[in-house]
C-alpha positions as CSV (number, residue, x, y, z in Angstrom):
1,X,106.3,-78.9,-160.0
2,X,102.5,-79.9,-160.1
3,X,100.5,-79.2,-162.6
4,X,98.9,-76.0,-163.3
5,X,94.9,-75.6,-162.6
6,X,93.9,-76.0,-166.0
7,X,95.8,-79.5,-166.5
8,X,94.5,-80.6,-163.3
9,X,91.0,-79.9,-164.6
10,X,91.7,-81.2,-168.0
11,X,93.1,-84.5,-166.3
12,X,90.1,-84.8,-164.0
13,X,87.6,-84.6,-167.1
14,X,89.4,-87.2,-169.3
15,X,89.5,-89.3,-165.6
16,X,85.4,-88.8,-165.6
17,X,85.2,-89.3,-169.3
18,X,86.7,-92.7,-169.5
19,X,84.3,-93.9,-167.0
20,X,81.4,-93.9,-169.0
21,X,80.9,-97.4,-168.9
22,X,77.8,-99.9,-168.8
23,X,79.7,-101.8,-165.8
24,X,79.2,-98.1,-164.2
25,X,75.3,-97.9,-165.0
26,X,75.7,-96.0,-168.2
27,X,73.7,-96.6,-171.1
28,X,76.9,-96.8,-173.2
29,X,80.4,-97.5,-173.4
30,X,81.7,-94.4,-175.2
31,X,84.2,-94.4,-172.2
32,X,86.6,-96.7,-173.8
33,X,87.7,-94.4,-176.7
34,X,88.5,-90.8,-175.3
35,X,90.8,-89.0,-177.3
36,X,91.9,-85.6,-176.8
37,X,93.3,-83.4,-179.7
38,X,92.5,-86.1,-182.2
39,X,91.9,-85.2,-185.6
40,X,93.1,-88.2,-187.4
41,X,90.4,-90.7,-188.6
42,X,88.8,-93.7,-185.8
43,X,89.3,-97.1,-186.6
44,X,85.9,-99.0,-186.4
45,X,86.8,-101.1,-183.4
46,X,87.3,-97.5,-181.7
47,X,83.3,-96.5,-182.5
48,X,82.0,-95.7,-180.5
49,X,84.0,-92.0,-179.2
50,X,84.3,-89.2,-177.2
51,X,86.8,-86.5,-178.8
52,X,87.4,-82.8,-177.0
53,X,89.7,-79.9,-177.0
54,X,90.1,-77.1,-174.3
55,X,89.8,-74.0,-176.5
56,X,91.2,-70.5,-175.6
57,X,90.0,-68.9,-172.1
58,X,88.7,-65.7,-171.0
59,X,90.2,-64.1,-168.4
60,X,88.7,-61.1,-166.1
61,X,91.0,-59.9,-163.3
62,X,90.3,-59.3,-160.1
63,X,92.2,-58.1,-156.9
64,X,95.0,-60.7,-156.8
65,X,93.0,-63.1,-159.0
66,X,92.0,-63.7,-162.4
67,X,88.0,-65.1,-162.9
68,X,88.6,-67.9,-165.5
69,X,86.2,-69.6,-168.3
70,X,87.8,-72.3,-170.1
71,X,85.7,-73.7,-172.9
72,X,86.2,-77.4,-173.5
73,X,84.6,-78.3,-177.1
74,X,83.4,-82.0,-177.3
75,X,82.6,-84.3,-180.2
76,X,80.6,-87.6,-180.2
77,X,81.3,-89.8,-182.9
78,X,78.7,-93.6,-183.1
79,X,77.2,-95.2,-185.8
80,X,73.8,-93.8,-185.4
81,X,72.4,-90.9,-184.5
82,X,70.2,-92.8,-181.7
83,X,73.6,-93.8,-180.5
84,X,74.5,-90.5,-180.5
85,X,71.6,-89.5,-178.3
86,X,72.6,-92.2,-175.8
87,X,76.2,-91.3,-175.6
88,X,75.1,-87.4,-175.1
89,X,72.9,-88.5,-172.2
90,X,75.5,-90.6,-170.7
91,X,78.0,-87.5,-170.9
92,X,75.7,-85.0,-169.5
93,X,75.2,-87.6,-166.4
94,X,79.1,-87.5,-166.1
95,X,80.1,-84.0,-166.1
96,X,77.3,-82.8,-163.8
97,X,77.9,-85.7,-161.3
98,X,80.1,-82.9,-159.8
99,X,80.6,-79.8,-162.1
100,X,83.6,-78.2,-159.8
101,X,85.8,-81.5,-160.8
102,X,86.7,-82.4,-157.5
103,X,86.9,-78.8,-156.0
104,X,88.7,-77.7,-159.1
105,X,86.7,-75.6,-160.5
106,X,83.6,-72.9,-159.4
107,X,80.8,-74.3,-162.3
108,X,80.3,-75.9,-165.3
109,X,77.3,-75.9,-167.6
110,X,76.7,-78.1,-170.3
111,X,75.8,-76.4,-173.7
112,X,73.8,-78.5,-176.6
113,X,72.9,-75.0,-178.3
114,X,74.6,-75.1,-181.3
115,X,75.3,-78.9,-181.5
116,X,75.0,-81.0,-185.1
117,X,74.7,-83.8,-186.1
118,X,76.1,-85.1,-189.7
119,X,76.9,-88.6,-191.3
120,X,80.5,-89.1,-192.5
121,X,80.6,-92.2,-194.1
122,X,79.1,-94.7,-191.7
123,X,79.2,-92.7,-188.8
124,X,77.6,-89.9,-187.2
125,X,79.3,-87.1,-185.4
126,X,77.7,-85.0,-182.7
127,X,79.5,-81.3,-182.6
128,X,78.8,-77.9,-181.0
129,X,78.7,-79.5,-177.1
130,X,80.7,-77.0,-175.2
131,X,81.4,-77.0,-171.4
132,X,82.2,-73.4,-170.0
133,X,84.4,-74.2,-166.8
134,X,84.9,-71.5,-164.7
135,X,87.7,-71.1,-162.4
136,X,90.2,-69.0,-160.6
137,X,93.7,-68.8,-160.0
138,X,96.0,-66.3,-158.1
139,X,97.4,-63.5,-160.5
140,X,100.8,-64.9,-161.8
141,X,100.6,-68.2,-160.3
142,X,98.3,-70.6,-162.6
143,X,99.5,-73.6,-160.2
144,X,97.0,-72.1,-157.3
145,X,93.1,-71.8,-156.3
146,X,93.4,-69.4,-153.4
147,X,92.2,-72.6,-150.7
148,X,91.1,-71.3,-147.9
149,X,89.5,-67.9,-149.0
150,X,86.6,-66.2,-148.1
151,X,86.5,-65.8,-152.5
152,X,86.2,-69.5,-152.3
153,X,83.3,-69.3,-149.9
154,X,80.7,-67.7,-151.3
155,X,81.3,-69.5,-154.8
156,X,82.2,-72.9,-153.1
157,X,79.5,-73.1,-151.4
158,X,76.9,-71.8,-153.8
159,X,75.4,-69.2,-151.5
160,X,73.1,-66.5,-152.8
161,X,75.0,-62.8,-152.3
162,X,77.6,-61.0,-153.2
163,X,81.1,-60.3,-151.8
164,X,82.8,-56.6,-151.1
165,X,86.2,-57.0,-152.0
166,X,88.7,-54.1,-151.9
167,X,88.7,-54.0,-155.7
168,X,89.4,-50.5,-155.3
169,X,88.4,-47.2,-158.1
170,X,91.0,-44.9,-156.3
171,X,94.0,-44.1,-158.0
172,X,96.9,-46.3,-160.2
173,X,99.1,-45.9,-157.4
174,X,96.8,-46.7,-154.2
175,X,99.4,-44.8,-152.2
176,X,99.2,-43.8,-148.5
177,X,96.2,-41.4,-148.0
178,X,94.4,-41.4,-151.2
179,X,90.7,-41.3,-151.4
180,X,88.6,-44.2,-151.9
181,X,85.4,-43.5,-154.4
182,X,84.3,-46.5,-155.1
183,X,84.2,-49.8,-153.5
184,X,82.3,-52.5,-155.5
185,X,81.9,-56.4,-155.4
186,X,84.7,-58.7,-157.1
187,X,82.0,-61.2,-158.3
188,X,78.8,-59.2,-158.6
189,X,79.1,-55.0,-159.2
190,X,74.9,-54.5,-158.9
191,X,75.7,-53.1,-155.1
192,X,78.6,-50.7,-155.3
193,X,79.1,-48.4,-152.6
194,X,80.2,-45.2,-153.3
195,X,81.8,-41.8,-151.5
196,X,80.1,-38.2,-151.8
197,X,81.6,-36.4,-154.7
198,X,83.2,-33.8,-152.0
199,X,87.2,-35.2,-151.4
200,X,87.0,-34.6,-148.3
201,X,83.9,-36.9,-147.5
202,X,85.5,-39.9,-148.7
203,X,87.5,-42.7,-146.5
204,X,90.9,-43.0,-146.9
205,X,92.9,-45.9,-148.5
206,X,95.7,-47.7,-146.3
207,X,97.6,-50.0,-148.4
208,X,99.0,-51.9,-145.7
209,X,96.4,-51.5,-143.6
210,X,96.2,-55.5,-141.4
211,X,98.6,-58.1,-141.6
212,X,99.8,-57.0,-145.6
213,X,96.2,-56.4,-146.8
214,X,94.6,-52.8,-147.8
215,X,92.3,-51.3,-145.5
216,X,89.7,-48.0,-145.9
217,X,90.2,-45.8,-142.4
218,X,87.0,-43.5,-141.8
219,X,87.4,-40.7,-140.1
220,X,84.2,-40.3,-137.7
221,X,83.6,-36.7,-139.0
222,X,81.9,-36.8,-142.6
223,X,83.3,-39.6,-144.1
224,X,81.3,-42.6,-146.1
225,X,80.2,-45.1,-148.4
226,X,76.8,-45.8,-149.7
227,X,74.7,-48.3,-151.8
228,X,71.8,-47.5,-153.5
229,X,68.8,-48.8,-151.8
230,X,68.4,-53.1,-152.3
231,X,66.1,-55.0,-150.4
232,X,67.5,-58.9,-148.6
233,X,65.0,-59.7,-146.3
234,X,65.5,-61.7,-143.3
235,X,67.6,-64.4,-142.9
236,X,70.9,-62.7,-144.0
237,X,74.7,-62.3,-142.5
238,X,77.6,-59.8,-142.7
239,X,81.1,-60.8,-141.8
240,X,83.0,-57.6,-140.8
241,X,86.7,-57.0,-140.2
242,X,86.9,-54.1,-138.6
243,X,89.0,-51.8,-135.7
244,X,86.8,-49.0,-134.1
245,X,89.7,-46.2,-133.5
246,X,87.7,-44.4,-131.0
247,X,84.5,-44.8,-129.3
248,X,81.6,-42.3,-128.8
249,X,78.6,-42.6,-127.1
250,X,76.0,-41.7,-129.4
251,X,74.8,-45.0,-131.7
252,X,77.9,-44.0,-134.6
253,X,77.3,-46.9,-137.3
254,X,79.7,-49.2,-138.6
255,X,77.4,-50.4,-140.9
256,X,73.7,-49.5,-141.5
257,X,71.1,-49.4,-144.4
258,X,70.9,-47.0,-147.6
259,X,70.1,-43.9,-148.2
260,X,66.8,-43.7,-147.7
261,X,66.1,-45.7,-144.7
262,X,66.5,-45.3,-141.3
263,X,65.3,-48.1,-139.2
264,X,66.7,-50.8,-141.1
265,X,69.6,-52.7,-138.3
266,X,72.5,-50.9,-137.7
267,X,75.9,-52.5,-136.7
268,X,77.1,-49.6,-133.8
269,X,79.1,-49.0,-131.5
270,X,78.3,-47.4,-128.1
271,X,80.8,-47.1,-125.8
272,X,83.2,-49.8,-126.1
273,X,79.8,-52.0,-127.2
274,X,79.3,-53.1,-130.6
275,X,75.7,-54.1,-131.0
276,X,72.4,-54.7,-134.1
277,X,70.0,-52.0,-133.3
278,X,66.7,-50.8,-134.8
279,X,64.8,-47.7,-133.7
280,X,63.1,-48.0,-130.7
281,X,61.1,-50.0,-129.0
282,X,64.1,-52.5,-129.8
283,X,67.1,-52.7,-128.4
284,X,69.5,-55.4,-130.3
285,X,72.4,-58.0,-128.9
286,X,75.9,-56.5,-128.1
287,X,79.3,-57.4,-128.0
288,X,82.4,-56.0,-126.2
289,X,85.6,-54.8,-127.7
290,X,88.9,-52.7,-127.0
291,X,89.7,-49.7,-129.4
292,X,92.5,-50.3,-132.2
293,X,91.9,-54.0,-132.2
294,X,90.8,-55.6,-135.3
295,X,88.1,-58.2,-134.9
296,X,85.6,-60.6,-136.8
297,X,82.4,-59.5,-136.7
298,X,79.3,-61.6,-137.1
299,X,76.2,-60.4,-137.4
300,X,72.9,-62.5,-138.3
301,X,69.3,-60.8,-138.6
302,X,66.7,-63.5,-138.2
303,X,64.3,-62.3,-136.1
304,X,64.4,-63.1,-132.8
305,X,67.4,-65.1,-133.1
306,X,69.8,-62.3,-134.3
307,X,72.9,-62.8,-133.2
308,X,76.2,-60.7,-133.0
309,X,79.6,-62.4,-132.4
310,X,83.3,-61.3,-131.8
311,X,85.6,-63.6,-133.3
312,X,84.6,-67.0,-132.3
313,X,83.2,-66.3,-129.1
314,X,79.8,-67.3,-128.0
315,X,77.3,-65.2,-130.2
316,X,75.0,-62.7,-128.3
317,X,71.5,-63.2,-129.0
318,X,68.3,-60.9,-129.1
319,X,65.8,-59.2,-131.1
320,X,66.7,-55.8,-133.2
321,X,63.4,-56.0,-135.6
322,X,62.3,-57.8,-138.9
323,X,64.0,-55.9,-140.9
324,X,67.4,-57.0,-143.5
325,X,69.5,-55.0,-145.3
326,X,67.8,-52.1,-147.4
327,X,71.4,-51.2,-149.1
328,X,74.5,-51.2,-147.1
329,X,76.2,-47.6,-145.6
330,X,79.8,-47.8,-144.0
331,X,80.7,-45.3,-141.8
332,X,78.0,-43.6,-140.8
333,X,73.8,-44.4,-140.6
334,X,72.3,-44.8,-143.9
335,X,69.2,-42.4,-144.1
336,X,70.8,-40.0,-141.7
337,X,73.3,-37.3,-142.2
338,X,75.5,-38.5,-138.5
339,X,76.6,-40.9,-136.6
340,X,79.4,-41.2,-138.4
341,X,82.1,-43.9,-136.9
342,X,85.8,-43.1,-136.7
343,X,86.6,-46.9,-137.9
344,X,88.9,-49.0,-140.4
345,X,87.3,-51.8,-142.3
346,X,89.7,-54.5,-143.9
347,X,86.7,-56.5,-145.4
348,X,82.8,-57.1,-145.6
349,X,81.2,-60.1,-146.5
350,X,77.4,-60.2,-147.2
351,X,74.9,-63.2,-148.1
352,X,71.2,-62.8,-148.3
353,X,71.1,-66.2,-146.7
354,X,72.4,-67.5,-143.6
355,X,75.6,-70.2,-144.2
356,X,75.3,-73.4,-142.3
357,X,77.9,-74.3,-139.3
358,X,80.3,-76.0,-141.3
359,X,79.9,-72.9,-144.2
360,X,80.6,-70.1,-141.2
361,X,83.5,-71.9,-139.9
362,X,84.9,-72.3,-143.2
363,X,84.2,-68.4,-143.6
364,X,85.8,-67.3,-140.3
365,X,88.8,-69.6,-140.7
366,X,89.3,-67.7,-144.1
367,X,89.4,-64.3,-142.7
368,X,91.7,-65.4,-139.6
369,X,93.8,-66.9,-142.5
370,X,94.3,-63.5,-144.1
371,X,94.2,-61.4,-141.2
372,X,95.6,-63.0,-138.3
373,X,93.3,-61.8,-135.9
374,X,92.5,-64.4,-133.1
């Protein structure tokens, strides 16, 4: 069996460690003693040294996934503290060369805040460095880092927002037909949308809802989910899995803006169109779709090159206003009591930045991944 994540990681920092080398353009050669677990005494020929332990983690599930920090303590050891100084340099240069570890890991930082340095005999050790190293594994399988996941996305390719997972506030059980309250981010919970305190106003919960993944089914009559109001100004993007179960004719929203705004773009559907509008005088881009089939949605506010796209057909492009996302309402418009969609969302992705080509394909290939949809 391979190793687990947190080996691999471990083995790619002693690999980086041991190449702190003059012959590599360091200012020391501290990478030819690397020791991990040591606590028996260095021989002088082995000065000068770089000594660490991976320490206990902390782990914070998520839906199918823990969030991981492992701390890895590190001790310098040189025969002067000046040496000490040049070996800490050299080791900061190394582990930020590429803080996910070879797509290991989501961050590291590198922590001098409660380092020391004392003589012991004739040498001088440097402790208190400390590299946090997040990470994330599958729930029960510490051997895998969910490739291929719109989780990975939005952390692997440092973009600025935040990420609706079904992390779900609805019940221990999550059975058939309960009511979802609560529907807040897996990595960042300063946007959680939630239902009107009447039962009856809030979506229901499919467990099974698209290809073995939970799904929230709205019912087009009174159900919702609201933010409070947050301003992302244009550029931003919202990747949407989504069925509309039946189509009306009268602008019902998918997705629009919080609670007290009205203008802001709406993702709805008008006959069998799916289009970005804003209050008159602008009239958005559209896309067409068949009731009960799940699709990709993409849609991009930038001005006049908004764009909504189906899947990964050619995006349709047009103007629906200046205006980003002021919150975030599903199921019905945001600063309007109507328009309420009969729909079934299996996932929303937001960003307050527009990814680049090779980012959104990345994205869309980790939805079709999970949902099998085109």
């Amino acid at each position: 069996m391979a190793d687990s994540i947190r080996q691999q990681i471990i083995t790619a920092i002693d690999t980086r460690l041991k190449t702190i080398l003059t012959s590599n353009g360091y200012e020391t050669n501290a990478g030819q003693n690397v020791f991990a677990w040591r606590d028996s005494a260095l021989a002088l020929e082995e000065l000068e040294a770089i000594l660490y332990k991976d320490r206990t983690e902390a782990r914070t599930p998520g839906v199918g996934i823990y969030e991981i920090t492992l701390p890895l303590e590190i001790q310098i050891i040189a025969t002067s503290p000046a040496q000490v100084r040049k070996i800490l340099a050299d080791l900061e240069v190394a582990v930020m060369s590429d803080e996910t570890w070879g797509g290991l890991a989501l961050n590291t930082e590198f922590e001098t805040d409660e380092m020391e340095i004392e003589q012991k005999e004739y040498t001088f050790v440097a402790s208190g460095i400390i590299l946090p190293i997040e990470y994330r594994t599958s729930r029960g399988n510490p051997y895998s880092i969910e490739p291929g996941t719109d989780h990975d996305a939005i952390l692997i390719h440092n973009i600025d927002g935040w990420l609706s997972d079904f992390a779900m506030d609805c019940g221990v059980s999550r059975e058939e037909g309960e009511r979802v309250f609560k529907l807040v981010s897996q990595f960042d919970d300063s946007h959680p949308l939630y239902a009107p305190s009447d039962d009856t106003k809030k979506p229901l919960w499919i467990p099974d809802g698209l290809n073995g993944n939970p799904t929230i089914r709205f019912d087009g009559i009174n159900d919702y989910l609201q933010s409070a109001d947050f301003v992302w100004h244009q550029p931003c993007i919202a990747y949407i899995v989504c069925k509309v179960i039946a189509f009306t004719s009268s602008y019902d929203q998918i997705m629009s803006g919080g609670p007290n705004h009205i203008n802001p773009p709406w993702v709805a559907m008008w006959d069998s169109n799916i289009l970005i509008r804003i209050s008159a005088p602008y009239a958005g881009p559209n896309v067409t779709i068949s009731a009960n089939t799940w699709v990709v949605l993409r849609v991009i506010l930038n001005g006049g090159t908004s764009s909504i796209r189906k899947n990964i057909d050619s995006p349709s492009i047009g103007n629906p206003g200046t205006y980003g996302f002021e919150g975030i309402t599903l199921g019905r418009q945001g600063g309007f009591d109507g328009n309420y969609s009969n729909i079934e969302i299996a996932r929303l992705v937001c960003f307050s930045s527009v990814p680049s080509t090779a980012e959104d394909a990345f994205i869309m290939n980790a939805l079709n991944t999970r949902y099998a949809i085109y």
